[in-house]
C-alpha positions, 0 to 999 in steps of 0.5 A: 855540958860545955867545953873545958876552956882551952889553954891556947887555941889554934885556928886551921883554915881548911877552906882554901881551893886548893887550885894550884894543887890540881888532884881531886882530893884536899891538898892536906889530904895528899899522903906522904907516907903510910897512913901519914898525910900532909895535915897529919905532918902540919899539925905535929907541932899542936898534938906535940903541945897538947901531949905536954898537958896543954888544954888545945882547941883547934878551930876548924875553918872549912867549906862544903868541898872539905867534908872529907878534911871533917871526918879525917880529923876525927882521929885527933878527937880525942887529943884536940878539942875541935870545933868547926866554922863555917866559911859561906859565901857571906863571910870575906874570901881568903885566908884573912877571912877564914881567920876572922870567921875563927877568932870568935871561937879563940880562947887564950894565946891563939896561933895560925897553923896552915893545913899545907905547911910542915915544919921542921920541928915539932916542938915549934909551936910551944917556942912561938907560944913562949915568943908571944908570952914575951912580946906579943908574936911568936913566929916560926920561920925558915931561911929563904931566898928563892923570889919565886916560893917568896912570892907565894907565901908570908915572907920575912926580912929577919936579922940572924941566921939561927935559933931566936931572931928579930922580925925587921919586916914582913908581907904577904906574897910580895910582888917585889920579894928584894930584901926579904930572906926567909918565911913564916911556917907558924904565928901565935899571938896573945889574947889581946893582940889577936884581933890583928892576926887577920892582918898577917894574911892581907897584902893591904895591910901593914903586917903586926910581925914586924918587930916580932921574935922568931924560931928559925927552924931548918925547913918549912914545906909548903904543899902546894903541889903533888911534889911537894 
């Protein structure tokens, strides 16, 4: 019996590392709260879609150090639609090639949700859907002017404090974070324009979000470390 086919699918690479995290466990296994993990947190925003009646299929990018991330997910069977990828050691390194390794798998509207990333507002991934209907990527952003957690991570020029902006530029860790103001949490795209989401994760490419349409939400954490 095939899989039903997915209203919008969300790639989750879970094949990272995790070095700088330094605990034995996956970083987006670390536990918050009772029975409440950082992946747990990262992915309110898809279970928030999903129980508003969407069809959602999550692509899961792992390797053979996250069998526990597998079977923690289990949990979500039955609301997700989840299916696994492999990333060995002939598919490219990095996150661009995890999203590469999961696109095959992508039906519909597709958005990047990272394991270790919480955002704010669960209702944002059905915003950035709604972004990308409209031009073509959908962002999920908070404000930042910390160079050092810009280095780290997807980093935002945006014209506009609060609620919907504009994208004036974009780069993956910057080495020269001047001019840069805030961070991605979450990107969706359309079906069509998907083959370029590998380019929002390469530091070689000039990044498809310029131009896009952004939520600014209040916070986007990104777990990189036991403290969070």
């Amino acid at each position: 019996m095939s899989a039903p086919v997915p209203d919008v699918s969300v790639i989750l690479p879970c094949a990272g590392l995790g070095t700088r995290f330094g605990a034995p466990y996956a970083k987006e296994l670390h536990c918050l709260a009772p029975g409440v993990t950082v992946l747990d947190r990262s992915l309110e925003p898809v279970v928030e879609l999903a129980e508003g009646g969407a069809a959602v299929r999550v692509v899961v990018v792992f390797g053979p150090h996250k069998l526990d991330t597998v079977k923690y997910l289990a949990r979500y069977a039955g609301t997700l639609q989840l299916v696994f990828v492999y990333q060995d050691d002939d598919a490219e390194p990095g996150l661009d090639g995890a999203i590469r390794c999961a696109l095959p798998m992508t039906r519909g509207p597709v958005a990047l949700v990272l394991p270790d990333i919480v955002v704010s507002d669960a209702g944002s991934l059905r915003e950035a859907l709604r972004l990308a209907g409209a031009s073509a990527w959908g962002v999920v952003a908070a404000k930042e002017r910390d160079p050092v957690v810009l280095r780290q991570m997807g980093a935002l020029a945006v014209d506009g404090d609060a609620g919907v902006v504009t994208v004036e530029a974009a780069a993956e860790k910057p080495a020269d974070p001047s001019g840069f103001n805030a961070l991605w949490g979450i990107v969706a795209v359309t079906e069509e324009q998907a083959h370029r989401l590998p380019d929002v994760a390469r530091r070689d490419a000039d990044s498809p979000l310029a131009g896009a349409r952004a939520l600014v939400v209040e916070r986007i954490v990104n777990y990189n470390t036991t403290e969070g």
